[in-house]
C-alpha positions as CSV (number, residue, x, y, z in Angstrom):
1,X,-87.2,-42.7,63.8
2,X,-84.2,-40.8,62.4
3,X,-81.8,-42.6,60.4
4,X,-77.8,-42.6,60.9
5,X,-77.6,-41.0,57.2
6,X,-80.0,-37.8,58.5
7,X,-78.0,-37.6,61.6
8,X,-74.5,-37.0,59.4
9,X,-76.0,-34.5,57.5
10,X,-77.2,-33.0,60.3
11,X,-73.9,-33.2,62.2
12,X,-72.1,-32.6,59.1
13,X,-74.1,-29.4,56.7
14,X,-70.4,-27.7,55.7
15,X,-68.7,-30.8,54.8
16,X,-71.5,-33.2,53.4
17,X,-72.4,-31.4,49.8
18,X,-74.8,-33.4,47.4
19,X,-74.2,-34.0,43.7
20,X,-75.4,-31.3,41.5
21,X,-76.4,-32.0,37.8
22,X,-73.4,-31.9,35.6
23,X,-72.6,-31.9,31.4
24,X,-71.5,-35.2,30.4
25,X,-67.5,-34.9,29.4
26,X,-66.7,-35.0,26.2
27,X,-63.8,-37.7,26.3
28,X,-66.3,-39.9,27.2
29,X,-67.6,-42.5,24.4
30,X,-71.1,-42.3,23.7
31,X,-73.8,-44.3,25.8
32,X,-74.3,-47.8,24.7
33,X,-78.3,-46.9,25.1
34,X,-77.8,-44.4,22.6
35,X,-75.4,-45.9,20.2
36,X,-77.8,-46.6,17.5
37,X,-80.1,-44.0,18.0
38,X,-81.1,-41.6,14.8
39,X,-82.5,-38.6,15.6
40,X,-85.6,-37.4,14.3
41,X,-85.4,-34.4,11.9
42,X,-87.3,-31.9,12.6
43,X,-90.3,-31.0,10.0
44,X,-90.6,-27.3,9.4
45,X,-93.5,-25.9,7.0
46,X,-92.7,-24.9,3.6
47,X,-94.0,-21.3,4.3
48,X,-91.8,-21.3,7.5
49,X,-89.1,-22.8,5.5
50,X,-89.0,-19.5,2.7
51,X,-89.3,-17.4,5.4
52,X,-86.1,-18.4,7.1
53,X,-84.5,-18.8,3.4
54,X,-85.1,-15.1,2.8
55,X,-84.4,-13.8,6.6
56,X,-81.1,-15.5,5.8
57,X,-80.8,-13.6,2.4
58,X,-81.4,-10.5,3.7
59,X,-79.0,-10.8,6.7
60,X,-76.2,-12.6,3.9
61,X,-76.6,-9.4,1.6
62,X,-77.0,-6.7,4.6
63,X,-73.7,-8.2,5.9
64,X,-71.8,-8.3,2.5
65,X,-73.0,-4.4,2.3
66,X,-72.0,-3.4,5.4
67,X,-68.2,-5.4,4.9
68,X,-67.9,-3.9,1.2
69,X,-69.0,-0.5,3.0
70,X,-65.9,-0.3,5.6
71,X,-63.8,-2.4,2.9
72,X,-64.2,0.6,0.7
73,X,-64.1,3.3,3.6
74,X,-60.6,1.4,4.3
75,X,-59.2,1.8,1.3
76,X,-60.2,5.1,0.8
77,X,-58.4,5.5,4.1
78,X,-55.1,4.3,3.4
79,X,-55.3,5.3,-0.6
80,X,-55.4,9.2,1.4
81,X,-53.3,8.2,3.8
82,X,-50.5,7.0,1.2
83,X,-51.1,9.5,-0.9
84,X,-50.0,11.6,2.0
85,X,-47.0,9.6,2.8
86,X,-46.1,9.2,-0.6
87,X,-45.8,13.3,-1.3
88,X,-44.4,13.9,2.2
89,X,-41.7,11.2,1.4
90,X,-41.1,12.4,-2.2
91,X,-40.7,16.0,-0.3
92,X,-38.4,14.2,2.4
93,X,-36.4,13.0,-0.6
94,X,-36.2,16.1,-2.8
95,X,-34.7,17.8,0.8
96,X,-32.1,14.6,1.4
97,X,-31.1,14.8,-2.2
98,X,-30.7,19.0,-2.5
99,X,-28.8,18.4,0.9
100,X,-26.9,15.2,-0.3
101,X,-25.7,17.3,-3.6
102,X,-24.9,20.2,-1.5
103,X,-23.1,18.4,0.6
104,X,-20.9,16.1,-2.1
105,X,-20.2,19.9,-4.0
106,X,-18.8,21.0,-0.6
107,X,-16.7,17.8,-0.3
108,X,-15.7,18.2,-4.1
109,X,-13.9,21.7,-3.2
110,X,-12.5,20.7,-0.4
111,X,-10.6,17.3,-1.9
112,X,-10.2,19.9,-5.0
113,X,-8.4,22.3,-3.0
114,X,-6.5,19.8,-0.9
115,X,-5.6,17.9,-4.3
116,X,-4.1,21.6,-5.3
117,X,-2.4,22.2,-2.3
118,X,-1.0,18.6,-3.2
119,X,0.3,19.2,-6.2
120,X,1.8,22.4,-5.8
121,X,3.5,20.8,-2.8
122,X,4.7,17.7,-5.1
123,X,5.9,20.0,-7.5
124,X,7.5,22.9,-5.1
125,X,9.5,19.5,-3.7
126,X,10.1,18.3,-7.9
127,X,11.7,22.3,-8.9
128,X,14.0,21.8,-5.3
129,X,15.2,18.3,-5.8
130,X,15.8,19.2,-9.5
131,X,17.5,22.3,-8.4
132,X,19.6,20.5,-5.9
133,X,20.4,17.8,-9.1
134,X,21.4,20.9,-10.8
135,X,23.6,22.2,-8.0
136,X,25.3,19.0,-7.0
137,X,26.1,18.2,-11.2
138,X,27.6,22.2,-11.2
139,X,29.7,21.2,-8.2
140,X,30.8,18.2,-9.6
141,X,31.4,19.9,-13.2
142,X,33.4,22.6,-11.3
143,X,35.0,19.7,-9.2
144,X,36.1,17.7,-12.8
145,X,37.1,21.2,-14.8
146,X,39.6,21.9,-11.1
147,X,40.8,18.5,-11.5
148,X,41.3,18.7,-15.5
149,X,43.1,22.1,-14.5
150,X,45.3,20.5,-12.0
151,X,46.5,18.1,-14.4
152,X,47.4,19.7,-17.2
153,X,49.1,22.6,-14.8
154,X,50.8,18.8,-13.8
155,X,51.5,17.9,-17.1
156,X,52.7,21.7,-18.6
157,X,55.4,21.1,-15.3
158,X,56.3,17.8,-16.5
159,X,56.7,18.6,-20.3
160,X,59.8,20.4,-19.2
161,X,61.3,17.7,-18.4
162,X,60.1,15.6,-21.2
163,X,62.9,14.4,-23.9
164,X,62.2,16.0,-27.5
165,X,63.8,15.3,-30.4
166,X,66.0,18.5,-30.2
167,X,66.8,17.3,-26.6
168,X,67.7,13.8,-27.4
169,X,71.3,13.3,-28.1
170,X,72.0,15.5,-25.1
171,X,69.3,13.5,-22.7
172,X,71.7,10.1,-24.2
173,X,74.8,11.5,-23.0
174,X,73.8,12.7,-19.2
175,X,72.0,9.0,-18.6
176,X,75.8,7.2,-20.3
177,X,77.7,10.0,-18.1
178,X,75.2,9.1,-15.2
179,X,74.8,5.6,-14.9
180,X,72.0,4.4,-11.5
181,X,71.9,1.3,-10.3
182,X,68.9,0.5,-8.9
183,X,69.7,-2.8,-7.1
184,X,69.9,-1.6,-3.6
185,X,68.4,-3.2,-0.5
186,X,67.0,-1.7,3.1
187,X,68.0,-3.9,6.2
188,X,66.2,-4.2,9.6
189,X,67.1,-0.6,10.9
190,X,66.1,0.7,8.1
191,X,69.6,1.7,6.5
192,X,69.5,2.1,2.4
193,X,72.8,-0.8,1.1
194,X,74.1,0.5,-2.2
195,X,74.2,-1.5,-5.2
196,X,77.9,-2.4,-6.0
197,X,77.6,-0.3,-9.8
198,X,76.3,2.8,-7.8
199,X,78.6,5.4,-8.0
200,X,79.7,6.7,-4.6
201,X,78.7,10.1,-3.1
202,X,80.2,11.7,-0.3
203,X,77.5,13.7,0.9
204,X,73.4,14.8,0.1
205,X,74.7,17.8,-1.9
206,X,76.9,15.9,-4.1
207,X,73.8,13.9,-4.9
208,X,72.0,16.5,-5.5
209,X,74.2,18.3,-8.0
210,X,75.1,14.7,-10.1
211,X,71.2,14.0,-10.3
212,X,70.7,17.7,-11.9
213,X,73.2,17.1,-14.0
């Protein structure tokens, strides 16, 4: 007689899939059956024992060998290889510093040459202002001597009329024979009022003559 289980499973093969065996997880505590459990060590012979001792040796010192072999292959390598780098850089800087000294020399004439033009410039502009001093004092000395001229030709037309001692007594006797009053006064329109000690004249010529005299 065929069980209900037998007929699932036959009904059922794609779904219905047993348990295979499986690892125990690791985050799972130990078994309680096992708890206490010391495992037996294992007994190897003592001939077995040197055996493995000096396959292990050999393997240990092969190994070393074979690391201090491409250790020293390495730095062989790179000693070459910076060796290499070391006179191609020292040729890349012996290029970058010809260039860098050619290149500040250039720049050296060139702010030497514009520092000349600079100074003949400053001094071309010095020698003009300095002329141009030189010409605006000459004017003004030449302005000062025509003044100084003007005012002793002034003067030497004045001194004519200047009182001397030889001139005195008759200069005394014009101003008693010529008395001026100078108390006058100008009203609104302009008209000159005589002072009352002014001696009257009957016309400009008249003036004219007593004022010579």
């Amino acid at each position: 007689m065929i069980s209900q289980n037998q007929l699932l499973k036959r009904a059922l093969p794609l779904i219905i899939q047993s348990a295979s065996a499986h690892r125990k997880p690791r985050w799972l505590p130990v078994a309680k059956s096992r708890m206490f459990r010391i495992p037996k060590r294992p007994e190897i012979p003592e001939e077995e024992k040197k055996e493995l001792l000096r396959l292990h040796n050999n393997y240990k010192t092969q190994m070393r060998a074979i690391k201090r072999f491409y250790f020293e292959e390495k730095i062989k390598e790179n000693s070459s290889l910076q060796s290499a780098s070391s006179e191609m850089s020292q040729k890349l800087e012996a290029e970058d510093w010809e260039r860098c000294v050619a290149l500040n020399e250039q720049w050296n004439a060139q702010v030497a040459a514009e520092r000349e033009e600079r100074r003949r410039a400053e001094l071309e502009k010095m020698e003009q202002h300095a002329l141009q001093r030189m010409e605006a004092k000459d004017r003004e000395l030449e302005k000062r001597i025509e003044r100084a001229s003007e005012e002793i030709r002034k003067q030497k037309e004045l001194s004519a009329t200047f009182i001397t001692p030889e001139t005195l007594d008759a200069a005394i006797d014009k101003a008693l024979d010529n008395p001026i009053d100078y108390n006058f006064a100008i009203d609104l329109r302009g008209n000159k009022i005589e002072g009352r000690d002014t001696p009257p004249y009957k016309n400009t010529e008249e003036k004219r003559e007593a004022a010579s005299n």
